[in-house]
C-alpha positions in Angstrom: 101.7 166.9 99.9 104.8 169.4 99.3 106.5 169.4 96.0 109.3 167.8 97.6 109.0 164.5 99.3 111.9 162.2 100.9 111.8 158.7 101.4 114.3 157.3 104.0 115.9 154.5 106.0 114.7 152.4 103.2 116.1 148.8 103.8 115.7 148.0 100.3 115.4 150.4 97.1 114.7 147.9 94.1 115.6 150.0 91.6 115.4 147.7 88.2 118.0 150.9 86.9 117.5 151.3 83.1 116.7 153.4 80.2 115.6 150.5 78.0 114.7 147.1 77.9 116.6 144.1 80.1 117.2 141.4 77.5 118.3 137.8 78.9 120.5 137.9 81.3 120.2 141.6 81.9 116.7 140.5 83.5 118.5 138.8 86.8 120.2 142.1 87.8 117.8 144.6 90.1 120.1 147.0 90.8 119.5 146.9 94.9 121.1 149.8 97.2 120.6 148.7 100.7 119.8 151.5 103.5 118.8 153.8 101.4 117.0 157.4 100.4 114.9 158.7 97.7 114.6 162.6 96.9 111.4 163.9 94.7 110.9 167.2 93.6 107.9 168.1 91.8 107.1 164.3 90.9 110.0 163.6 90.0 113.1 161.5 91.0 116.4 164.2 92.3 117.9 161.9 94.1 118.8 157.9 94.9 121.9 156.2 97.2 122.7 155.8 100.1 120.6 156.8 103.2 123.6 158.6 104.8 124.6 160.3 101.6 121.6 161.4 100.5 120.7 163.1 103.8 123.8 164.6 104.1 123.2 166.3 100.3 120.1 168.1 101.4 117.8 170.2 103.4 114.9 168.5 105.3 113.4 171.5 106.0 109.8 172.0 104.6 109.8 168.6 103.2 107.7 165.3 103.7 109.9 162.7 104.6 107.9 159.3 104.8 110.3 156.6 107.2 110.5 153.3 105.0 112.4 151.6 108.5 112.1 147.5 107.5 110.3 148.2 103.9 111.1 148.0 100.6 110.9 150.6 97.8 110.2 149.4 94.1 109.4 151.3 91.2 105.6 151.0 89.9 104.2 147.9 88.6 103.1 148.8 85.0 100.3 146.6 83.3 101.1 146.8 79.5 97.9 144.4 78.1 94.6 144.8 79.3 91.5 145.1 77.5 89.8 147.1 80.8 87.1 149.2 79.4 84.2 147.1 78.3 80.1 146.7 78.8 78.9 143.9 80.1 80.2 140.6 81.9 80.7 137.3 80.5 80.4 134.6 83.8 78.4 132.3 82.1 81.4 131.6 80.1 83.7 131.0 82.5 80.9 128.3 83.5 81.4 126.7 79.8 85.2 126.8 80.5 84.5 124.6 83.3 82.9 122.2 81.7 85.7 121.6 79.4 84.2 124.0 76.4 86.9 125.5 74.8 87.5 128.9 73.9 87.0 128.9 70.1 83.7 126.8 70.9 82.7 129.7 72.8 82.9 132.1 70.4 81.2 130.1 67.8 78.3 129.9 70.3 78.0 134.0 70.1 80.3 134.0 73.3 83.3 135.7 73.6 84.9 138.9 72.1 81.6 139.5 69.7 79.4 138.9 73.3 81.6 141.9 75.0 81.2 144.1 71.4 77.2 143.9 72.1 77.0 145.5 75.9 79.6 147.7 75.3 77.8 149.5 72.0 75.0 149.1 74.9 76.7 151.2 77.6 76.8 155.1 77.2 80.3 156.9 77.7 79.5 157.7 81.0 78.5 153.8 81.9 82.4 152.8 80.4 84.1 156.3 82.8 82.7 154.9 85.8 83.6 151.2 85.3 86.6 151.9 83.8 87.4 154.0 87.1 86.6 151.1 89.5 88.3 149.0 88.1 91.6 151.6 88.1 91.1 151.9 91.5 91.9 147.9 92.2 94.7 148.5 90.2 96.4 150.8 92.4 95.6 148.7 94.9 97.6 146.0 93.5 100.7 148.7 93.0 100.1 149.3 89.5 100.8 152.9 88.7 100.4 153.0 84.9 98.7 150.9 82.7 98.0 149.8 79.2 93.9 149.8 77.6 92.8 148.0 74.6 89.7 149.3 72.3 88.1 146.3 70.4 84.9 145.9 71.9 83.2 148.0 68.9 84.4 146.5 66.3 82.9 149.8 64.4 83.3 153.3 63.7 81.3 154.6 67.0 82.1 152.5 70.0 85.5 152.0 68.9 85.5 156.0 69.1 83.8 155.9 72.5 86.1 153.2 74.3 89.0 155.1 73.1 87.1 158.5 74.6 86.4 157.0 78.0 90.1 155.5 78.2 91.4 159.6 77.5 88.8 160.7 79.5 89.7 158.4 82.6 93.8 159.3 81.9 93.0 162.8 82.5 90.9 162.2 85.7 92.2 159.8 87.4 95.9 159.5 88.8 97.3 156.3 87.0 98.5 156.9 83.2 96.9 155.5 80.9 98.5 154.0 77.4 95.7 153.3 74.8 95.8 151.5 71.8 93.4 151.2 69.0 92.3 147.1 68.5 89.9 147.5 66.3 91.0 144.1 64.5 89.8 142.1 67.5 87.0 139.5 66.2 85.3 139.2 63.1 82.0 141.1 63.0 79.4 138.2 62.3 78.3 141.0 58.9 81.8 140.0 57.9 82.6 136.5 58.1 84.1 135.4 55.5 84.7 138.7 54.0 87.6 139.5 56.7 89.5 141.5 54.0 87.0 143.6 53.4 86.8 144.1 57.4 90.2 145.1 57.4 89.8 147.4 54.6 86.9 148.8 56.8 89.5 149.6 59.2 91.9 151.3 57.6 89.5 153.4 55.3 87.0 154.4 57.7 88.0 153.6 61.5 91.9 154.0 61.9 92.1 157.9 59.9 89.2 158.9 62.9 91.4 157.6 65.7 94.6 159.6 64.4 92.6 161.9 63.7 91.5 162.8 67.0 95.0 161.6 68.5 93.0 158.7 70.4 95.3 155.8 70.5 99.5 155.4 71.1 99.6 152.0 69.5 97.5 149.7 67.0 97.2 146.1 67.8 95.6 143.3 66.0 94.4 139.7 66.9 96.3 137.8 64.3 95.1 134.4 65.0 93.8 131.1 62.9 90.1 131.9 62.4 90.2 135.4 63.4 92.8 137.9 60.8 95.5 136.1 58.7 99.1 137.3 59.0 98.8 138.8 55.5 95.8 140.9 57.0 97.7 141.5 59.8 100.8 143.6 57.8 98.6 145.1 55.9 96.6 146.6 59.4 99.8 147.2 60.8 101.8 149.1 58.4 99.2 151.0 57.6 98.8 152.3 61.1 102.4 153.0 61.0 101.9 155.3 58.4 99.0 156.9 60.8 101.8 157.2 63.5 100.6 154.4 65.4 103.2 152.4 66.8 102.6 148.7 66.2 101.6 145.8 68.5 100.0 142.2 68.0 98.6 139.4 69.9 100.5 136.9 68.2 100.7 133.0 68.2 98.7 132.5 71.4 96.4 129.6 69.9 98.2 128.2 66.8 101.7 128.6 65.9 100.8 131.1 62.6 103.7 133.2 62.8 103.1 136.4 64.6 106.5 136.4 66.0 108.3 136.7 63.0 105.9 139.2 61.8 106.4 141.4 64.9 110.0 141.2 64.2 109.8 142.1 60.4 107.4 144.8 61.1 109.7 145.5 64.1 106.5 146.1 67.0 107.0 147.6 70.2 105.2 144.1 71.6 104.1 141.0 70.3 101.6 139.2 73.4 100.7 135.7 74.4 103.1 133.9 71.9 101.8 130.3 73.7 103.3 128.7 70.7 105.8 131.2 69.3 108.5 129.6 67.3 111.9 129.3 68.5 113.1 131.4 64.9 110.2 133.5 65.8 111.9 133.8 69.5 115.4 134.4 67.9 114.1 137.1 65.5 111.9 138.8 68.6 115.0 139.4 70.3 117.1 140.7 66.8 114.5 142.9 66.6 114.4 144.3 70.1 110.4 143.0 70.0 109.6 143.1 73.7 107.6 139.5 74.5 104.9 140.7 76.6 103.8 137.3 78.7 100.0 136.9 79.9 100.0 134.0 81.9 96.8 134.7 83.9 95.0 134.1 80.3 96.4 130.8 80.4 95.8 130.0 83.6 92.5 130.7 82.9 91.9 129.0 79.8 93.8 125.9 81.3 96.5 126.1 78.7 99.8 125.0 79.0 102.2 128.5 79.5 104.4 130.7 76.9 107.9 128.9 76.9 109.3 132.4 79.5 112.2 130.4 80.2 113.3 129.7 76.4 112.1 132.6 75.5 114.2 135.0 78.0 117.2 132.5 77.5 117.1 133.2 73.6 118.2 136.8 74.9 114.7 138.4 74.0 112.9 141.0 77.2 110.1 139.9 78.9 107.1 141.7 79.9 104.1 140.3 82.0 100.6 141.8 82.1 97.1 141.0 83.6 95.6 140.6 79.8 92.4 142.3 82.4 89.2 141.3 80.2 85.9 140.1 80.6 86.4 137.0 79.1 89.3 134.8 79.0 91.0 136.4 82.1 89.6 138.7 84.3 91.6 139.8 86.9 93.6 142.4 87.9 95.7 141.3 90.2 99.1 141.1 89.6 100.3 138.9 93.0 98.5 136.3 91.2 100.4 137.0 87.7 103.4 137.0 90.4 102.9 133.3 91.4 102.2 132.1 87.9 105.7 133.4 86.7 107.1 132.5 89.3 105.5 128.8 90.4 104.6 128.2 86.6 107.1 129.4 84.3 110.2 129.1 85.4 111.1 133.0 86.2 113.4 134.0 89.1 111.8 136.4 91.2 114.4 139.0 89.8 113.4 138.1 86.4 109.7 139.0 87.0 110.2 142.0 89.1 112.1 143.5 86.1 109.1 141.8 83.8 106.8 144.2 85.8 108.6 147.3 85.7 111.3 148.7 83.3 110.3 146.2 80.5 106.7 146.7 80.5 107.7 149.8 80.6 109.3 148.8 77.2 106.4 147.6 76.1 104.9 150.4 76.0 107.8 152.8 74.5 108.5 154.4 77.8 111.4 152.9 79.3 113.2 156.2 79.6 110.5 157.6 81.5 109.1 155.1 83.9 109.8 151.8 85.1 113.0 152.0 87.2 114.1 154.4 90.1 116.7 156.4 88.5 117.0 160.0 88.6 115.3 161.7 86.3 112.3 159.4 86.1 109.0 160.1 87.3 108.4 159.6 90.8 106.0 156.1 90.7 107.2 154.2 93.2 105.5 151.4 95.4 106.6 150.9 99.3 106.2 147.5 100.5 105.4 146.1 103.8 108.3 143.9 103.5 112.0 144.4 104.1 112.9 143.2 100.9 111.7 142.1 97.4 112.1 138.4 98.2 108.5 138.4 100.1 106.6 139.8 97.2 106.8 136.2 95.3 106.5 134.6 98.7 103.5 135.5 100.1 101.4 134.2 97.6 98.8 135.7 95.6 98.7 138.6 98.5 99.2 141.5 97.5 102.3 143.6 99.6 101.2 146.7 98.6 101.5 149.1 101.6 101.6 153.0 99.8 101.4 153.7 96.1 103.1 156.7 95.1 102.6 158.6 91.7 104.1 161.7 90.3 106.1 162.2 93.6 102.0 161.8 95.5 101.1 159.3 97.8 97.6 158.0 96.1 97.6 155.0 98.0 97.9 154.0 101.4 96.5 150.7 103.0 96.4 152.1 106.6 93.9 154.6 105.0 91.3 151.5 104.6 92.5 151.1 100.4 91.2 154.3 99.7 92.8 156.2 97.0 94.3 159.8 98.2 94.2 161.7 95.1 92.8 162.2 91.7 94.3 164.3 89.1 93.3 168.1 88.9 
C-alpha cells in the first residue's frame, strides 16, 4: 500500500465522532454521513464528508482508492478486557459448568484462575508469543483492531514478568495494539490463603516496582471480589500503583455486591468491569466520576448468570464499554458478533448504543478516546468495511461476523476475499 489511501462511494461511514467518552444518551447518536469518502495519509485520518466533497478536495493520482459501493465503514472494534495470553486450557471446566458446578466450586476444586497460573509458569516466552499471536489473528478477523491484555496468570514475580513480556513483544510484532495491564491481584496463591494481606504486600513490594520498572503495563487491575481481595486490599493495590504511574482499573462487583463501584469512583479508575451486581449509588457515583462501566456479557452468558443491569446503568448517565473478557476459563471466546447479540438480545442495548460500546468508549476504557475509536480527522486510520450497506445488519445477522476488510494504521491487514488471511505484520 501507498501512504495515502481513499475510501469512496461509502454508503454508510459510522463514525461514532468523539474525543471522549458517550455517557447516556450521548451513546444513541453515531454520527452517520451517507455517501461518503475517507482520506488517509500516512495511517492516519486527513479527511471525512461527503463523497462529492471530498473528491473534489483532492488528487487521486498515485493513490489507493478502495470502492466501498453498498458497504459500510465503521471505525475499529476495540476489546478493552481480555485476559488472552495464558498456558494451558481449562475444557474440563466448562464440563463442571454444565453440570450445574458453580464457579467458586471450581476454584475450590484447584480449577479455575490458580489451574491457568500452573501451565502458564509451564509455558516458555516463546510458547505464550505464538499463542498469543493466534489468537490476535481471530481477533482481526472479528474487526478488532486494538485490544486490551490482562497478566494474572503468575501470580509471582517471574511469570507475571514473562506474560507482560510476551504481550510487548506481540504489540511490537504484530499489527493490532496492544494495551496491557499488570493483574497481578487475580487469585489467591494457595501459599497465601488466609494471609491475603501479606499477598498484597508481596505485590506492591516486590512485583508492581519490576513492572514500572521495565515500563511493562499501562494500567493495574485487581479482582476485588468476596473470597478473593477485600476492598480495603483493593485501595491499598490500587493507589499504590498510581503512585507507580499505573492508571487504575478493577473487576468489580461481578459475584457479590461488595462495593467496587463506589471504590472505582473514589479512586476515580479509568474502568471498573463486570459490575453484575453494582449498586445503583455505586452506578450514580460511576458516572460522577467519569468511571467508564466496561460490560462483559459473554462471561455471563457463560457462567449462566443473569446480565449487568446495561440498561440502568447507561440510563443513570454513566458510558458503557463491552469486551470479550477472552480467558481460558469462564469465557473463552473472541468473538465479538456474539458479544453483539448478547447486548443486543440480552441486555436491552440499541444497536447504536453497542456500536458506540465497541468503539469510542472502549476506547475510553482504555484512556485513548482522543486517539482511536471514532472516524474523525486526526485519528488513526483503524477502520472496518462491512459487507453491508449499513450498520443495521451487524446486530442482525446474528452471531456472524460482517467483517469484510480490516484496516489499521491507514493498511489493509485484513481481507476476507483473501481466504481470512492477515495482509501485514508490523516492521
Amino acid at each position: 500500500m501507498s501512504k495515502r489511501l481513499l475510501i469512496k462511494n461509502v454508503n454508510e461511514i459510522v463514525t461514532c465522532s468523539g474525543f471522549k467518552q458517550k455517557k447516556g444518551k450521548e451513546m444513541s447518536d453515531l454520527h452517520i454521513i451517507n455517501d461518503g469518502a475517507i482520506l488517509i495519509e500516512d495511517g492516519i485520518i486527513k479527511k471525512v464528508g461527503n463523497n462529492e466533497a471530498v473528491l473534489k478536495e483532492i488528487d487521486t493520482s498515485e493513490i489507493d482508492i478502495i470502492d466501498a459501493k453498498d458497504r459500510c465503514v465503521l471505525p475499529g472494534f476495540i476489546d478493552p478486557h481480555t485476559h488472552f495470553v495464558f498456558g494451558g486450557y481449562r475444557a474440563e471446566e466448562y464440563g463442571w459448568r454444565l453440570r450445574g458446578v458453580n464457579y467458586m466450586e471450581i476454584m475450590n476444586r484447584g480449577g479455575g484462575i490458580v489451574n491457568s497460573t500452573n501451565s502458564t509458569k509451564e509455558a516458555t516466552l516463546e510458547e505464550l508469543i505464538e499463542a498469543g499471536m493466534k489468537r490476535l489473528d481471530s481477533m482481526v478477523s472479528f474487526g478488532v483492531t486494538t485490544v486490551e491484555g490482562k497478566s494474572g496468570y503468575g501470580l509471582d514475580l517471574d511469570t507475571e514478568i514473562k506474560q507482560l513480556e510476551a504481550m510487548k513483544k506481540l504489540n511490537e510484532t504484530h499489527p493490532l495494539d496492544i494495551s496491557t495491564t499488570f493483574l497481578g491481584a487475580h487469585a489467591v496463591p494457595k501459599e497465601y490463603k488466609g494471609r491475603e494481606n501479606e499477598f498484597i504486600d508481596y505485590i506492591i513490594e516486590k512485583v508492581l516496582p519490576e513492572v514500572a520498572k521495565r515500563n511493562l503495563a499501562e494500567f493495574c487491575d485487581i479482582f476485588c471480589e468476596d473470597n478473593v481481595f477485600s476492598i480495603e486490599q483493593s485501595r491499598k493495590l490500587l493507589s499504590k500503583a498510581k503512585e507507580f504511574g499505573l492508571k487504575p482499573k478493577l473487576h468489580a462487583d461481578e459475584i457479590v455486591p461488595l462495593g467496587g463501584a463506589e471504590l472505582s469512583a473514589e479512586l476515580e479508575a479509568i474502568s471498573a468491569d463486570h459490575l453484575l451486581q453494582a449498586s445503583d449509588e455505586g452506578i450514580k457515583l460511576m458516572a460522577k466520576n467519569n468511571v467508564v462501566a466496561t460490560l462483559l456479557p459473554g462471561t455471563a452468558f457463560s457462567l449462566k448468570e443473569k446480565y449487568a443491569r446495561a440498561r440502568d446503568i447507561i440510563d443513570a448517565g454513566c458510558a458503557v464499554a463491552l469486551a470479550t473478557d477472552m480467558n481460558p476459563g469462564s469465557c473463552f471466546t473472541e468473538s465479538i458478533p456474539l458479544i453483539i447479540a448478547l447486548a443486543t438480545l440480552y441486555m436491552n442495548m440499541t444497536t447504536e448504543e453497542t456500536i458506540n460500546a465497541l468503539t469510542i468508549n472502549a476506547a475510553a476504557a482504555l484512556d485513548k478516546a482522543d486517539k482511536i475509536g471514532s472516524i474523525d480527522v486526526g485519528k488513526k486510520a483503524d477502520l472496518v468495511i462491512h459487507e453491508f450497506p449499513s450498520y443495521n445488519y451487524i446486530p442482525y445477522h446474528i452471531g456472524v461476523s460482517t467483517v469484510e476488510k480490516v484496516i489499521k494504521n491507514g493498511n489493509i491487514i485484513y481481507s476476507k476475499e483473501d481466504k481470512g488471511g492477515l495482509l501485514c505484520y508490523k516492521i
